[in-house]
N, C-alpha and C positions, 0 to 999 in steps of 0.2 A: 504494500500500500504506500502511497506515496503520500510523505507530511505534506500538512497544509501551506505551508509556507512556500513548499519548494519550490515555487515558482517564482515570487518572491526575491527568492535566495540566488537564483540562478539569473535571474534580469538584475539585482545587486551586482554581482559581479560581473555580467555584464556591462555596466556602465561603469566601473571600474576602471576595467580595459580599454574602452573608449577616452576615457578622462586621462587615463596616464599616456596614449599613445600622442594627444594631442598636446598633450604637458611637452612633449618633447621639443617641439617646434618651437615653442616661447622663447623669443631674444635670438633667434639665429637668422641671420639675411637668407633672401632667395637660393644665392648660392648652397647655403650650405644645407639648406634644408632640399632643395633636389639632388645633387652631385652623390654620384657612385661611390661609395663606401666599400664594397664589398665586390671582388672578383664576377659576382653574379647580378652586380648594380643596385643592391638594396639601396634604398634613399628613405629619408623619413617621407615628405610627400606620395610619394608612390605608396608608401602602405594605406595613409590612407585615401589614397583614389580606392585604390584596390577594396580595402575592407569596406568602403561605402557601397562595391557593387556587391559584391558579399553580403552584407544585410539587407540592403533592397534585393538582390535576389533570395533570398533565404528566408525569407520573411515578406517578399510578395508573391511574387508567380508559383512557389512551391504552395502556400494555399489559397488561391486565386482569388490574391488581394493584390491588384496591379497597381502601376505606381504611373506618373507621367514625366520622370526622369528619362533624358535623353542622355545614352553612356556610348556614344560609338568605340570606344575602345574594346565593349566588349563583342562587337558583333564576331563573326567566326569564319571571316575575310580578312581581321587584322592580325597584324602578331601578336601572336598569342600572349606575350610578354607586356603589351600595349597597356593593361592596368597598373600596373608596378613602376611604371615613374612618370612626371608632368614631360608633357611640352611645355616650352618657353610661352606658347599662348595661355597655357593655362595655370591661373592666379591659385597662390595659396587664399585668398579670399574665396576663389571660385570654390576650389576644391573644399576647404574646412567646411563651408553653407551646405556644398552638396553630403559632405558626411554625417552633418547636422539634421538634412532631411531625412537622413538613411536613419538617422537613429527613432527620428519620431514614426514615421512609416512604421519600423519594428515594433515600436513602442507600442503602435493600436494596435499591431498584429496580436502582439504577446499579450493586453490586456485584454482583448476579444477574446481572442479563443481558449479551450480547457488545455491544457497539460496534452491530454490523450490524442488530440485533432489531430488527421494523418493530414498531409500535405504530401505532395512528389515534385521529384526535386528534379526540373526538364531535362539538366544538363548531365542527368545521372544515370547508368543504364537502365532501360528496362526489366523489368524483373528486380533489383536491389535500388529503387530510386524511392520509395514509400516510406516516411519517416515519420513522425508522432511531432506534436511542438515541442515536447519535452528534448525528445531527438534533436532537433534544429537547435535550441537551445544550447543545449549540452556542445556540440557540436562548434557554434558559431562563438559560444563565448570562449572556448578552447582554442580557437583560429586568432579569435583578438587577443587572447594573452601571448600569442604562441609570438605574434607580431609586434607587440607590445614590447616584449623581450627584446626581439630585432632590433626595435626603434631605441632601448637601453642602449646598446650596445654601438648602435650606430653615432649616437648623442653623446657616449660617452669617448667615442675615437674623433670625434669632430672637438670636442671644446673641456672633455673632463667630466662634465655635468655625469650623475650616477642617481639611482635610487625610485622609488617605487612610485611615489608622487611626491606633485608638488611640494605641499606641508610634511610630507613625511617621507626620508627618503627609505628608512628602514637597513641603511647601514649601520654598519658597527664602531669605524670612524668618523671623527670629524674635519682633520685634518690633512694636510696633504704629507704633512711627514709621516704621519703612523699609515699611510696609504706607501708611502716607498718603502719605510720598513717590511710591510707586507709581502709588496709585492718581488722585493729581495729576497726574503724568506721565501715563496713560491718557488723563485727562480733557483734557488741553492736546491730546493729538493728536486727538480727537474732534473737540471744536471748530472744531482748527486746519482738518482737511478737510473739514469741513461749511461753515468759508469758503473754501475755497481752490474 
């Protein structure tokens, strides 16, 4: 049986996710918040292009609750890569509004419908595409922390910034010298077992 809450508990953490992916952005120029980070071009922007199509898709056409976002990146004539970072036409204004719509969109999703409501998910094969809210749920908030992380990661090799949210980073230092000491430490054990 599933507590009462859970649903609740599982749209909590989802807006968690949401709020700290967008934390990232804060204070950084266009530069830096598009520019390839990562071998495979991770950029903070691009994730959330990306996860705004992600929630409007997951939480509309999967239970046909449509939306009137126009997203040509995701048609299936572009590259496929085409959601994971801006073009120069398109504004960090644009894009955070449109991840802002994606969240409300979900938001009626998820307070309309019960937990159990199946939904099918287009872009997923037939036969294993029928999924529950809870499903989508579970699922979608799993995808924004998983990017969430990404975008840590990414914020923290651009400028240092680190930590879980804004008010709280949930680190264990405060400092930048007990942050070298650390990460010395780190590096002595690396080494050490690569000879050992």
């Amino acid at each position: 049986m599933t507590p009462p809450d859970a649903k609740a508990d599982l749209h909590r953490y989802l807006r968690g996710a949401r709020e700290a992916l967008l934390w990232k952005l804060d204070g950084l120029s266009e530069y830096d918040i598009r520019r390839p980070v990562t071998p495979t071009g991770t950029n903070l922007l691009g994730l959330v292009k990306h996860l705004a199509g992600v929630e409007f898709g997951y939480f509309g056409p999967t239970f046909g609750r449509p939306h009137d976002e126009s997203m040509p990146w995701l048609d299936s004539d572009i590259d496929p890569n085409a959601d994971m970072w801006a073009t120069a036409d398109e504004s960090r204004e644009q894009l955070v509004a449109l991840y802002r719509r994606a969240w409300a969109h979900a938001d009626a999703t998820i307070e309309a419908l019960p937990l159990d409501a199946i939904g099918t998910v287009p872009w997923w094969p037939a036969g294993s595409n029928r999924l529950t809210l809870h499903g989508v749920l579970v699922h979608v908030t799993a995808e924004s922390h998983r990017h969430a992380g990404h975008a840590d990661i990414v914020r923290e090799t651009i400028d240092g910034t680190a930590g879980l949210l804004r008010d709280i980073d949930n680190l264990p230092y405060a400092d930048a010298s007990r942050w070298a000491e650390h990460r010395a430490r780190v590096q002595r054990a690396a080494e050490q077992a690569s000879d050992g």
